[in-house]
mmCIF file as Biopython writes it, N, C-alpha, C and O atoms, coordinates in Angstrom:
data_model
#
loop_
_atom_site.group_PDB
_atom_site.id
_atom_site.type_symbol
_atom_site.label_atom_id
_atom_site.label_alt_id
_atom_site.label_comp_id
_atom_site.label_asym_id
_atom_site.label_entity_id
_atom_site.label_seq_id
_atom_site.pdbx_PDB_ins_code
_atom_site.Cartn_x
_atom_site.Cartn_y
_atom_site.Cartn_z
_atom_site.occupancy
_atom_site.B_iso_or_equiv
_atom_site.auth_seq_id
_atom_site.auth_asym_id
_atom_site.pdbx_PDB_model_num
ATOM 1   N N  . UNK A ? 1  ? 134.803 102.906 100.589 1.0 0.0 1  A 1 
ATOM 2   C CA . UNK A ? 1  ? 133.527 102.416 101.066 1.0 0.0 1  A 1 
ATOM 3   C C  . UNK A ? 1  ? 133.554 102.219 102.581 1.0 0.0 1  A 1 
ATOM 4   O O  . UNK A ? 1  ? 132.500 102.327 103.207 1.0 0.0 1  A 1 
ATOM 5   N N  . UNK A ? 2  ? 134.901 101.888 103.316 1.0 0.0 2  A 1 
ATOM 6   C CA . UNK A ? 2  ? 135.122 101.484 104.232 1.0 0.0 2  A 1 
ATOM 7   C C  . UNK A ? 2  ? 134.881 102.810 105.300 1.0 0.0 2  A 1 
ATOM 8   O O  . UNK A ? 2  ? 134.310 102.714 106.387 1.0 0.0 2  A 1 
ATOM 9   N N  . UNK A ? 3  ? 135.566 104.301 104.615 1.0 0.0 3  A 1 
ATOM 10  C CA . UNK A ? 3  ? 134.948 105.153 104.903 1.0 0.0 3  A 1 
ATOM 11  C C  . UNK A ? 3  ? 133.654 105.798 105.489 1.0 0.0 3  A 1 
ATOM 12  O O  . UNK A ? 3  ? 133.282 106.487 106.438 1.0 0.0 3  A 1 
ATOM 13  N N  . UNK A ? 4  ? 133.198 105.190 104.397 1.0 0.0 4  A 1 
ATOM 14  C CA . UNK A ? 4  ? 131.395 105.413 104.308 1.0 0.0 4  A 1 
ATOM 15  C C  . UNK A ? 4  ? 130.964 105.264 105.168 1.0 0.0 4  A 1 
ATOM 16  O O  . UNK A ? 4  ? 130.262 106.153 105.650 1.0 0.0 4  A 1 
ATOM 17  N N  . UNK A ? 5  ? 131.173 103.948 105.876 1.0 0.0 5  A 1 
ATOM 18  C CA . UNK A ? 5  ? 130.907 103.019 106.462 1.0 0.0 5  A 1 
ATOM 19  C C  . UNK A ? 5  ? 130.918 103.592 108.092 1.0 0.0 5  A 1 
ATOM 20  O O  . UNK A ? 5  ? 129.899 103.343 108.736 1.0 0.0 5  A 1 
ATOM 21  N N  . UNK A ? 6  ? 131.587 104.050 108.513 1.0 0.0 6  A 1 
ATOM 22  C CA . UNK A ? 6  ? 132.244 104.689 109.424 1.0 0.0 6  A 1 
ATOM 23  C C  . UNK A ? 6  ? 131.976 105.607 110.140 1.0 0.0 6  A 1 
ATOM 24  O O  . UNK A ? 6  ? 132.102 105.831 111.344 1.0 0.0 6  A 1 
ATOM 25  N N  . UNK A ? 7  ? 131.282 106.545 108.631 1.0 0.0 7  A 1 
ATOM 26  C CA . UNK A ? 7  ? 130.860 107.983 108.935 1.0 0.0 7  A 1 
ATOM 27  C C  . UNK A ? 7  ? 129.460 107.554 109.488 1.0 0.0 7  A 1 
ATOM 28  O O  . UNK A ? 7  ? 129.118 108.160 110.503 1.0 0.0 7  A 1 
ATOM 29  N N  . UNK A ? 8  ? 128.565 106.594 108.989 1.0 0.0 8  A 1 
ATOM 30  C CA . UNK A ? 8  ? 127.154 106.569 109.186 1.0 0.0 8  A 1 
ATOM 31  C C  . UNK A ? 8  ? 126.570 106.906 110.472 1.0 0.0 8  A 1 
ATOM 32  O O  . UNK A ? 8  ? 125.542 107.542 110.701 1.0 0.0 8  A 1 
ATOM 33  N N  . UNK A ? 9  ? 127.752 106.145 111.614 1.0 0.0 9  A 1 
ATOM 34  C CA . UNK A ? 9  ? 126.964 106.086 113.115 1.0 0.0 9  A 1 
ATOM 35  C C  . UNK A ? 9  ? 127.322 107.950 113.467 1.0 0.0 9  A 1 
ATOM 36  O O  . UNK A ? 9  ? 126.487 108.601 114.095 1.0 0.0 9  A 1 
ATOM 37  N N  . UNK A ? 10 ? 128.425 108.499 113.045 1.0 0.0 10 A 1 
ATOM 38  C CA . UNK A ? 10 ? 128.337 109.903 113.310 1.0 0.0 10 A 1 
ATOM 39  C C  . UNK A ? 10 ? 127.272 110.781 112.833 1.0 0.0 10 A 1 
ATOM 40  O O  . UNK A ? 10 ? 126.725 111.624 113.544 1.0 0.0 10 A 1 
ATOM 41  N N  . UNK A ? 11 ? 126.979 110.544 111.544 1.0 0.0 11 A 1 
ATOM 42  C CA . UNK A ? 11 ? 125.943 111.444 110.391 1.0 0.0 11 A 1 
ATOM 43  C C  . UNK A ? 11 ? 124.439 110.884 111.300 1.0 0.0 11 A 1 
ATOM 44  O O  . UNK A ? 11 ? 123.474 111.649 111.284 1.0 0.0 11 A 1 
ATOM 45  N N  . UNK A ? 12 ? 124.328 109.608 112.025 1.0 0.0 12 A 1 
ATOM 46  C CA . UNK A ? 12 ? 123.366 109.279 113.085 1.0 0.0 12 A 1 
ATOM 47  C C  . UNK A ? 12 ? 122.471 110.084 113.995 1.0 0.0 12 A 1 
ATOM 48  O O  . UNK A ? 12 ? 121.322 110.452 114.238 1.0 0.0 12 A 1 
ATOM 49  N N  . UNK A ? 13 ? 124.330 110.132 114.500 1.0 0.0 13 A 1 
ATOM 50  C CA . UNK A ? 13 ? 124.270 110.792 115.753 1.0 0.0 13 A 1 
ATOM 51  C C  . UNK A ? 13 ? 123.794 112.698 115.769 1.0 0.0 13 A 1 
ATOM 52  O O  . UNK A ? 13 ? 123.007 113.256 116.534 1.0 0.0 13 A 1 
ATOM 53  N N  . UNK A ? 14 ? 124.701 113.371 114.511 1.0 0.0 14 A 1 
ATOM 54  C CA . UNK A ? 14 ? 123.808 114.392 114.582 1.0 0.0 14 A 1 
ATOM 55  C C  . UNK A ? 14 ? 122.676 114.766 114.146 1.0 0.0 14 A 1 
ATOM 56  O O  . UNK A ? 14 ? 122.197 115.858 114.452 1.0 0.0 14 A 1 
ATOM 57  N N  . UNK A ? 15 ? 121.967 113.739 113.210 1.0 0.0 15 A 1 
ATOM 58  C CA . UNK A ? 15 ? 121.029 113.923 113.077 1.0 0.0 15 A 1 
ATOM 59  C C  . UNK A ? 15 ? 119.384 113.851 114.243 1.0 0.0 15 A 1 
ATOM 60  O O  . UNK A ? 15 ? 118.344 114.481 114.053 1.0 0.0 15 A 1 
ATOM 61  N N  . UNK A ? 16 ? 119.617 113.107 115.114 1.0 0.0 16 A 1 
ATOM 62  C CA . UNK A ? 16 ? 119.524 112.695 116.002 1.0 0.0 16 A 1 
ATOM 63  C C  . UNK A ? 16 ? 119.183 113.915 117.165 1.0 0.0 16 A 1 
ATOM 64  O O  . UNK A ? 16 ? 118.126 114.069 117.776 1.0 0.0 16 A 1 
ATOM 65  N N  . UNK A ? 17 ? 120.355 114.672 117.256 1.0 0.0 17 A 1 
ATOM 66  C CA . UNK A ? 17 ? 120.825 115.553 117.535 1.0 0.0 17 A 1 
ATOM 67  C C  . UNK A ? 17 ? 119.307 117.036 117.177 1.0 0.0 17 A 1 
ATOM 68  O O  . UNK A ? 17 ? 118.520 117.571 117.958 1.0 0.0 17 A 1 
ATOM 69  N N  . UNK A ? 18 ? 119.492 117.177 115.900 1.0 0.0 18 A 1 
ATOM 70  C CA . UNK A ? 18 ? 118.935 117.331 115.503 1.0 0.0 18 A 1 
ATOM 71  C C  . UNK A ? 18 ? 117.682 117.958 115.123 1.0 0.0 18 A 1 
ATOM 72  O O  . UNK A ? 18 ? 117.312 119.077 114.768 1.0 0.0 18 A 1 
ATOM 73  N N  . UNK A ? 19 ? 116.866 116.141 115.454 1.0 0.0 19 A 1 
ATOM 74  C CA . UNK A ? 19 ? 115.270 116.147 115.783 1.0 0.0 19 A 1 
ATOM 75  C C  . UNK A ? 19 ? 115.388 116.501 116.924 1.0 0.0 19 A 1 
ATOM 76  O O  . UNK A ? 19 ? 115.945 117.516 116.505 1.0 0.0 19 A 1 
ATOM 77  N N  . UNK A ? 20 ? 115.402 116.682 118.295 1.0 0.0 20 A 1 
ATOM 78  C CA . UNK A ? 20 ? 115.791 116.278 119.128 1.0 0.0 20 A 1 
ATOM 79  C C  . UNK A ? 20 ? 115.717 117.931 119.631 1.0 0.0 20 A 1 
ATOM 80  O O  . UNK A ? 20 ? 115.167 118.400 120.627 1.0 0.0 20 A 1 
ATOM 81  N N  . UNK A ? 21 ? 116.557 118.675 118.451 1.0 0.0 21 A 1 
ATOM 82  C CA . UNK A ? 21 ? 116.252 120.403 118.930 1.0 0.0 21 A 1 
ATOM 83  C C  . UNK A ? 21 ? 115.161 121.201 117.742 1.0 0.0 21 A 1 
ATOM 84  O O  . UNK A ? 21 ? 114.916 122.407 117.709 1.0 0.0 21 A 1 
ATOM 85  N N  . UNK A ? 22 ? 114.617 120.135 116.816 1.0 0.0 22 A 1 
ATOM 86  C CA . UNK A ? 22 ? 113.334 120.768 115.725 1.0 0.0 22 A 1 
ATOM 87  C C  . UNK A ? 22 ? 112.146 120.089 116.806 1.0 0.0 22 A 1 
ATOM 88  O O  . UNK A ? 22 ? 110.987 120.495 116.899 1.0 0.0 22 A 1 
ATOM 89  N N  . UNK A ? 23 ? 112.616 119.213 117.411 1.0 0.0 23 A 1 
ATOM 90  C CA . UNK A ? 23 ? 111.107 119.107 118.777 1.0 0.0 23 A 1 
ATOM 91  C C  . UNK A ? 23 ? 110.678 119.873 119.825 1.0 0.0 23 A 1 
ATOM 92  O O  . UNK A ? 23 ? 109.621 120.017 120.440 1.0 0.0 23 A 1 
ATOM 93  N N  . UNK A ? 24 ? 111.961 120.399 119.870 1.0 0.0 24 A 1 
ATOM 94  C CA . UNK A ? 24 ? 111.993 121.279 121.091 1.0 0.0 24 A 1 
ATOM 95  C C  . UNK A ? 24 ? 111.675 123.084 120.523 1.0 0.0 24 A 1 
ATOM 96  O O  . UNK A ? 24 ? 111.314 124.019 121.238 1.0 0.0 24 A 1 
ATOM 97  N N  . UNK A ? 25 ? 111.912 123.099 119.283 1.0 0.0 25 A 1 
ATOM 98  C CA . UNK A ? 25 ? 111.385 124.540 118.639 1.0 0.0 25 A 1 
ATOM 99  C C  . UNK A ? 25 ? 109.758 124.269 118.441 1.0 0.0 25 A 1 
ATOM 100 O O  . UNK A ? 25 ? 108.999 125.039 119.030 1.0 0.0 25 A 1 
ATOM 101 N N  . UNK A ? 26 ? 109.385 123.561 117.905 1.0 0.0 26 A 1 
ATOM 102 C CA . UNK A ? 26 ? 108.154 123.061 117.415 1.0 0.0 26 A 1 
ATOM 103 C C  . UNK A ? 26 ? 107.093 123.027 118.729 1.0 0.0 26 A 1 
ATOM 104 O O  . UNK A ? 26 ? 105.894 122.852 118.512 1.0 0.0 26 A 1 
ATOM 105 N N  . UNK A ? 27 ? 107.571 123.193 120.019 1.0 0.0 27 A 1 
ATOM 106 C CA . UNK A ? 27 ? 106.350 123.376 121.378 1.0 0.0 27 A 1 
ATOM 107 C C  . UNK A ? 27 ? 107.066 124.525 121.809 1.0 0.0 27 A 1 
ATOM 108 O O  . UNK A ? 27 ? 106.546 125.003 122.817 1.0 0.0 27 A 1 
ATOM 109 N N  . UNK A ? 28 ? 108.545 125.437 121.229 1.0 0.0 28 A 1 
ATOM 110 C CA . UNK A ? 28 ? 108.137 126.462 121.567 1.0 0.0 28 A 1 
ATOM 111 C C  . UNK A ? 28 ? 106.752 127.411 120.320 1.0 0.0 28 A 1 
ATOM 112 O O  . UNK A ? 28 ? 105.620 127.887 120.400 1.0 0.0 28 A 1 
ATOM 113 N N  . UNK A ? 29 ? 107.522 127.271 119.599 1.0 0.0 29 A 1 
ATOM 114 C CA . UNK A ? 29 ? 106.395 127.994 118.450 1.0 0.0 29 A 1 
ATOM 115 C C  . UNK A ? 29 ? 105.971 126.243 117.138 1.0 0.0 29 A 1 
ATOM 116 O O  . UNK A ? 29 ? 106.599 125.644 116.265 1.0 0.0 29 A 1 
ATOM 117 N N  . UNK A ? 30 ? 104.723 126.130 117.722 1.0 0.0 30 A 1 
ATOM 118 C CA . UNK A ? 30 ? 104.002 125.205 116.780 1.0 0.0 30 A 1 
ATOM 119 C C  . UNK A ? 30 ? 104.076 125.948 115.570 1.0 0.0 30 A 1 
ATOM 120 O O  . UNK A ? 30 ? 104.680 125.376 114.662 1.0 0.0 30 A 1 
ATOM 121 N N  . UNK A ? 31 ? 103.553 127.229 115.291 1.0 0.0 31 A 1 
ATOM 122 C CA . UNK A ? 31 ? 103.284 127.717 114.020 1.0 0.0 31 A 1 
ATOM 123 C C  . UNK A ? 31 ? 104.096 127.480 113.261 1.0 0.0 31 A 1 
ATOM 124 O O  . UNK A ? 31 ? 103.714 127.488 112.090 1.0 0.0 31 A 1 
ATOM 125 N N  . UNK A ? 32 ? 105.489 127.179 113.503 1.0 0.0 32 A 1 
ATOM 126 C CA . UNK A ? 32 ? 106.564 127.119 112.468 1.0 0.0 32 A 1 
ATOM 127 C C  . UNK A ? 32 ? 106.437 126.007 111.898 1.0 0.0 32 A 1 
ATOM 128 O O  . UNK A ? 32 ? 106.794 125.924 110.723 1.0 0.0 32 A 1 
ATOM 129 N N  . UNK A ? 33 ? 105.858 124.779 112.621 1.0 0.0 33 A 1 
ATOM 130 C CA . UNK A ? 33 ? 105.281 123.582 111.742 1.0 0.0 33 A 1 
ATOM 131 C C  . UNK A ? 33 ? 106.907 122.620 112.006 1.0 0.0 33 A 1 
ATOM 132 O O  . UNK A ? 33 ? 107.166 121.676 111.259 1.0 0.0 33 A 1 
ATOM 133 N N  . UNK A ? 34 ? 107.240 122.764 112.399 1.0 0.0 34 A 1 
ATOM 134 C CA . UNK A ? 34 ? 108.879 122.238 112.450 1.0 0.0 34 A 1 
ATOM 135 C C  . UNK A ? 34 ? 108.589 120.890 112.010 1.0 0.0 34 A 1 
ATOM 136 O O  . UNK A ? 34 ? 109.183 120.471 111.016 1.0 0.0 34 A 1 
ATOM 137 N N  . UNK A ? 35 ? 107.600 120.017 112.728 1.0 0.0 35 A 1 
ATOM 138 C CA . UNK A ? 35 ? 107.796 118.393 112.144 1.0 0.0 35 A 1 
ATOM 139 C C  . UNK A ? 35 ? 106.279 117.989 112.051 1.0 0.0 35 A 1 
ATOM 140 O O  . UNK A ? 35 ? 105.582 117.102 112.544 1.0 0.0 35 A 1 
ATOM 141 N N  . UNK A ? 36 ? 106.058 119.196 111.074 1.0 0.0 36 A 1 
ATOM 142 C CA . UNK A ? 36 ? 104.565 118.972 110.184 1.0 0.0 36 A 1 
ATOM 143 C C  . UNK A ? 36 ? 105.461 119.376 108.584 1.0 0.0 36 A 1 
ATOM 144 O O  . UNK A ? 36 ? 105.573 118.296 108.003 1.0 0.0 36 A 1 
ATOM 145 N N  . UNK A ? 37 ? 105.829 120.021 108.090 1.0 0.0 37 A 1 
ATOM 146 C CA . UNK A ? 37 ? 106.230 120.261 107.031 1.0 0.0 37 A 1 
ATOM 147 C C  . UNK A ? 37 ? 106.885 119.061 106.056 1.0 0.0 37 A 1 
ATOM 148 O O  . UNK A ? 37 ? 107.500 118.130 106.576 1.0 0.0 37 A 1 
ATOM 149 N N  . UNK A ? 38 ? 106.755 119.129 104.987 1.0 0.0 38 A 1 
ATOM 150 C CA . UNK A ? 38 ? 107.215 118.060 103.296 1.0 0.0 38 A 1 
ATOM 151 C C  . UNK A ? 38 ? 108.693 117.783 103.931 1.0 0.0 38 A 1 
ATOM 152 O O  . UNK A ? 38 ? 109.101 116.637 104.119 1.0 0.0 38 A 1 
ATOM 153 N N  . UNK A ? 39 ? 109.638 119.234 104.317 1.0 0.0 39 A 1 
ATOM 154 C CA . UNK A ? 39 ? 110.977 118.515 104.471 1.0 0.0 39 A 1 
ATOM 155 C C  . UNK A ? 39 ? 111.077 118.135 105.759 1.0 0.0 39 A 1 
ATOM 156 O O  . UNK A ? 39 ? 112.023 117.350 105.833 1.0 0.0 39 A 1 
ATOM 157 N N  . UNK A ? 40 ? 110.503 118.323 106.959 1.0 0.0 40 A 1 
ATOM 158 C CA . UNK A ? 40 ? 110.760 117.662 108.127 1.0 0.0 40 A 1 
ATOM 159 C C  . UNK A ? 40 ? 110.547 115.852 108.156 1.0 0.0 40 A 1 
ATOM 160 O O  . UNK A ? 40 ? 111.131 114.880 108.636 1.0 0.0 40 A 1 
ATOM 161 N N  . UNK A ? 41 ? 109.315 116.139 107.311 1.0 0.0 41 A 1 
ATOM 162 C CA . UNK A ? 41 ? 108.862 114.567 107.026 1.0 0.0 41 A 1 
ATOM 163 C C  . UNK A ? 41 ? 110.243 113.820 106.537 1.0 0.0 41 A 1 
ATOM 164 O O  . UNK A ? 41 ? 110.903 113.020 107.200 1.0 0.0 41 A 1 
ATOM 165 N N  . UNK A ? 42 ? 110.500 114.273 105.246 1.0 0.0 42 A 1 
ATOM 166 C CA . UNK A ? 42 ? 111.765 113.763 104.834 1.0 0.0 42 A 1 
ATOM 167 C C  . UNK A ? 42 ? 112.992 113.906 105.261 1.0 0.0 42 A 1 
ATOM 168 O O  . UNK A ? 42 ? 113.845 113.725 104.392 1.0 0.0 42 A 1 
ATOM 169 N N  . UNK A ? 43 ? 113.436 114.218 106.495 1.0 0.0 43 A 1 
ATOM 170 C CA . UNK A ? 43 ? 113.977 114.511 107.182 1.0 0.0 43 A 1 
ATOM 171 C C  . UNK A ? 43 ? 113.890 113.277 108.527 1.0 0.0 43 A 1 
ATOM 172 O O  . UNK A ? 43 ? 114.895 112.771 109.026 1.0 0.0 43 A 1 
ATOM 173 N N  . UNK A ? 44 ? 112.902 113.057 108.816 1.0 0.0 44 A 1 
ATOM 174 C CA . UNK A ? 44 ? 112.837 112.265 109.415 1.0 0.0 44 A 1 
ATOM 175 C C  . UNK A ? 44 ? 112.888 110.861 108.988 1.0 0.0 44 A 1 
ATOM 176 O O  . UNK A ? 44 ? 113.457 109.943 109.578 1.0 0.0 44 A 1 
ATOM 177 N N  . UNK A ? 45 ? 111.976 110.786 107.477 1.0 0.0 45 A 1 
ATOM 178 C CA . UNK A ? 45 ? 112.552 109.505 106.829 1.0 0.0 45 A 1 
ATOM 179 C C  . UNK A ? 45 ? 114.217 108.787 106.979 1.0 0.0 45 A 1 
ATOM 180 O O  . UNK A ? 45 ? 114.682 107.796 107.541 1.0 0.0 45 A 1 
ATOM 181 N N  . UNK A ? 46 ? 114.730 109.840 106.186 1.0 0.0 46 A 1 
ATOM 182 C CA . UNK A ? 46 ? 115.931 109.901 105.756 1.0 0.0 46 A 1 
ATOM 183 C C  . UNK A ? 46 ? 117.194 109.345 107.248 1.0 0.0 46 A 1 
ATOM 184 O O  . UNK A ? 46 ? 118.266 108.746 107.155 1.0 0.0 46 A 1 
ATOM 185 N N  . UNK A ? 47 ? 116.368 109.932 108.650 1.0 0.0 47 A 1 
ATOM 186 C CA . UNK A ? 47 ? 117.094 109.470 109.637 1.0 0.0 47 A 1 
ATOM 187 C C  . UNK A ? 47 ? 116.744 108.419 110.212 1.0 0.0 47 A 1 
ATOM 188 O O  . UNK A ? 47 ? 117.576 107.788 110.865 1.0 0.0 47 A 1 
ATOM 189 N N  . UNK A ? 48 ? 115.156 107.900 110.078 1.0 0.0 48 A 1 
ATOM 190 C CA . UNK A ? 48 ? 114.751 106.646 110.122 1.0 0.0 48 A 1 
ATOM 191 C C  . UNK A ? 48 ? 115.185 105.406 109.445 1.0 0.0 48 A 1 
ATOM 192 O O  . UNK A ? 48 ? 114.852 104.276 109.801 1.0 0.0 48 A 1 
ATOM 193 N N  . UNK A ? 49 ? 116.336 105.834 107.944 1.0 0.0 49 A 1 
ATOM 194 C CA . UNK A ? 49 ? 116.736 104.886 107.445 1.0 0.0 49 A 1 
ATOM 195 C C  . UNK A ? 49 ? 118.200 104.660 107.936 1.0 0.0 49 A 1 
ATOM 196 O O  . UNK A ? 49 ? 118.541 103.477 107.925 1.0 0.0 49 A 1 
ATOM 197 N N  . UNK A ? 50 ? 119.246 105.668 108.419 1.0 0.0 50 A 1 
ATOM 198 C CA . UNK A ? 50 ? 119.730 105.633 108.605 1.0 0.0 50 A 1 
ATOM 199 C C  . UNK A ? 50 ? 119.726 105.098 110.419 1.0 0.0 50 A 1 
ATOM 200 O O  . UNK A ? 50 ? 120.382 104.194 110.937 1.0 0.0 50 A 1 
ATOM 201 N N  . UNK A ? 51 ? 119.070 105.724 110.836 1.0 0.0 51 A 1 
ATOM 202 C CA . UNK A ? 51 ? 119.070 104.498 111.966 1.0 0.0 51 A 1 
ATOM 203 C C  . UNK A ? 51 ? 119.283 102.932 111.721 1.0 0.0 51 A 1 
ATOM 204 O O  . UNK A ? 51 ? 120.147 102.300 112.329 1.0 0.0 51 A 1 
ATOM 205 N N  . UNK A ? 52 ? 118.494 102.404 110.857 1.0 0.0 52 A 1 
ATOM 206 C CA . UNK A ? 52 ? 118.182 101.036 110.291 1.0 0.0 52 A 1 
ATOM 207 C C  . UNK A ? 52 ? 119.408 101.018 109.685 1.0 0.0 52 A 1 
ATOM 208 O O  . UNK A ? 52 ? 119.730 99.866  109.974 1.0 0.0 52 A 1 
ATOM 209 N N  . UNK A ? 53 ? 120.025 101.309 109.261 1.0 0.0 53 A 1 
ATOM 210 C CA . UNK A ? 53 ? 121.549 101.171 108.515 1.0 0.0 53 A 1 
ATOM 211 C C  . UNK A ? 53 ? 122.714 100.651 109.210 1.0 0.0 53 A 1 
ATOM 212 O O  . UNK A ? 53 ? 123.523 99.766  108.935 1.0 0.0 53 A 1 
ATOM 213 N N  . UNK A ? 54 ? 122.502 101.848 110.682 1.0 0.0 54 A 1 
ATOM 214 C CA . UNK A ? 54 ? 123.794 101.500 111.754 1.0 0.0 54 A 1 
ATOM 215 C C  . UNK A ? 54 ? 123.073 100.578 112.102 1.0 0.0 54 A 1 
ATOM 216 O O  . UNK A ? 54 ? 123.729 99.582  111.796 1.0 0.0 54 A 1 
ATOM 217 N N  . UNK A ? 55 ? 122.096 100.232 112.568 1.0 0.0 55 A 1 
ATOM 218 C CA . UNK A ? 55 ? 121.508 99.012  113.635 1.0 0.0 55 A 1 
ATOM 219 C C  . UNK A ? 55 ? 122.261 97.574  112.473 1.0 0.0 55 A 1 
ATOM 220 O O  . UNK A ? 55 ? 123.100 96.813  112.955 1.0 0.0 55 A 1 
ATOM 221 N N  . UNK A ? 56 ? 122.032 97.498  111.738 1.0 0.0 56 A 1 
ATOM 222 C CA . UNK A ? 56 ? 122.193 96.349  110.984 1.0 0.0 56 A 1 
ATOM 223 C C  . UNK A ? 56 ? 123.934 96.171  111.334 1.0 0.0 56 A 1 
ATOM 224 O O  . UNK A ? 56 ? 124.585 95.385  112.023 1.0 0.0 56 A 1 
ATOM 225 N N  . UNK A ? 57 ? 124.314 97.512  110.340 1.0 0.0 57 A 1 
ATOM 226 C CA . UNK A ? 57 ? 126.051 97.527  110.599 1.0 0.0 57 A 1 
ATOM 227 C C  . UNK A ? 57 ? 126.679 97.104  111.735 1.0 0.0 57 A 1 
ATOM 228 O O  . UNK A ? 57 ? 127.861 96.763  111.699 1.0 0.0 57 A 1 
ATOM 229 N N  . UNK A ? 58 ? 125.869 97.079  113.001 1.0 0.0 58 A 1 
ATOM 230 C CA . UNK A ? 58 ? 126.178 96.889  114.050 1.0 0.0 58 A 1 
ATOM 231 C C  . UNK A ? 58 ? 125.718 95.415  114.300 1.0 0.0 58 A 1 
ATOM 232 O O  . UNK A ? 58 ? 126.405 95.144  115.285 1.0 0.0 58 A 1 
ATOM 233 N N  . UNK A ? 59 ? 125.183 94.592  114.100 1.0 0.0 59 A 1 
ATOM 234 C CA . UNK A ? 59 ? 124.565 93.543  114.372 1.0 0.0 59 A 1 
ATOM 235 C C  . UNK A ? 59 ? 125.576 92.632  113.672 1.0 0.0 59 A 1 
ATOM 236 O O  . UNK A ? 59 ? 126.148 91.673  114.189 1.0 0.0 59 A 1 
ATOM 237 N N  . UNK A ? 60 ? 125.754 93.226  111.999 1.0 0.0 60 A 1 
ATOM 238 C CA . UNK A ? 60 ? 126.633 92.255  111.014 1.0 0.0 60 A 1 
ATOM 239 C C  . UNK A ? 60 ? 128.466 92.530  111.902 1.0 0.0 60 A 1 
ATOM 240 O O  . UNK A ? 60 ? 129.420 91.765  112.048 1.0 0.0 60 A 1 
ATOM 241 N N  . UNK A ? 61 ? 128.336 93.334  112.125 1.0 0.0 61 A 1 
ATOM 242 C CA . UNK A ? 61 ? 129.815 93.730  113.080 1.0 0.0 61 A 1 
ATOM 243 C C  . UNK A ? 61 ? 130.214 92.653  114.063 1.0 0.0 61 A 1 
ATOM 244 O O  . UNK A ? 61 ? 131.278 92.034  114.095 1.0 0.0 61 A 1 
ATOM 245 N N  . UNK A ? 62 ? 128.868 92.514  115.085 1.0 0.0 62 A 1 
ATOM 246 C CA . UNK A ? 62 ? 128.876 91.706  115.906 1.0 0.0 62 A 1 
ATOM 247 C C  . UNK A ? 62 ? 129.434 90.262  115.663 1.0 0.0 62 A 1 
ATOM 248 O O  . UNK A ? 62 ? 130.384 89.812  116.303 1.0 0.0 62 A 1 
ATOM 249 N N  . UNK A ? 63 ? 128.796 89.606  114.731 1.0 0.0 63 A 1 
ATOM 250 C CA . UNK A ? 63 ? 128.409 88.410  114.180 1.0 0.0 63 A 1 
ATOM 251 C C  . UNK A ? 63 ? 129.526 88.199  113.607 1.0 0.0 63 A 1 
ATOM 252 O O  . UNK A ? 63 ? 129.951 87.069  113.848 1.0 0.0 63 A 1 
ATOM 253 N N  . UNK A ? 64 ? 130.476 89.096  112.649 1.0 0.0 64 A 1 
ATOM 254 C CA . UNK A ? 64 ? 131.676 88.750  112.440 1.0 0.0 64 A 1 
ATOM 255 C C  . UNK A ? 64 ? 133.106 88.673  113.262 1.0 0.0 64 A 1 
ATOM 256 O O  . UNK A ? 64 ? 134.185 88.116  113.058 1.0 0.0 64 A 1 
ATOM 257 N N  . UNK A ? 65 ? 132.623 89.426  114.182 1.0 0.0 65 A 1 
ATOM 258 C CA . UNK A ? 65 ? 133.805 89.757  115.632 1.0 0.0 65 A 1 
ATOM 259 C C  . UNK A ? 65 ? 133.588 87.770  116.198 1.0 0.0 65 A 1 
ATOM 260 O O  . UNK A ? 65 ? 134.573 87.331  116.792 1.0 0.0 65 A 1 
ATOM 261 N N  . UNK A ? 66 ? 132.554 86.894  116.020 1.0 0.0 66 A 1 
ATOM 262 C CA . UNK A ? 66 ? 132.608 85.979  116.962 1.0 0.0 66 A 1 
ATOM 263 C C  . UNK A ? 66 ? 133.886 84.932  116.212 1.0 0.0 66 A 1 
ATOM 264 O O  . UNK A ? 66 ? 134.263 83.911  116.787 1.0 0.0 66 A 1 
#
């Protein structure tokens, strides 16, 4: 679990990564719909939660380091 744990801020980071180059396809060619489409949406969910995941992990991290 401790694992898990670990991997999150990396699996973050490329996701991150990511959006970051489906934004940058999406104003070269709109038509492709890059972050209009069912899986971009969920795609973005999915990294919106995981943002919220490390932020916490990181906060409860903090709080136990004092």
């Amino acid at each position: 679990m401790r694992r898990f744990l670990e991997f999150i801020p990396h699996l973050t980071l490329v996701m991150a990564l990511a959006l970051a180059l489906f934004t940058i396809l999406d104003g070269f060619n709109p038509m492709m719909e890059w972050l209009t489409s069912g899986v971009s949406k969920g795609y973005i969910f999915a990294f919106c939660a995981l943002s919220a995941g490390t932020a916490l992990l990181c906060i409860l991290g903090r709080g136990r380091g004092r």
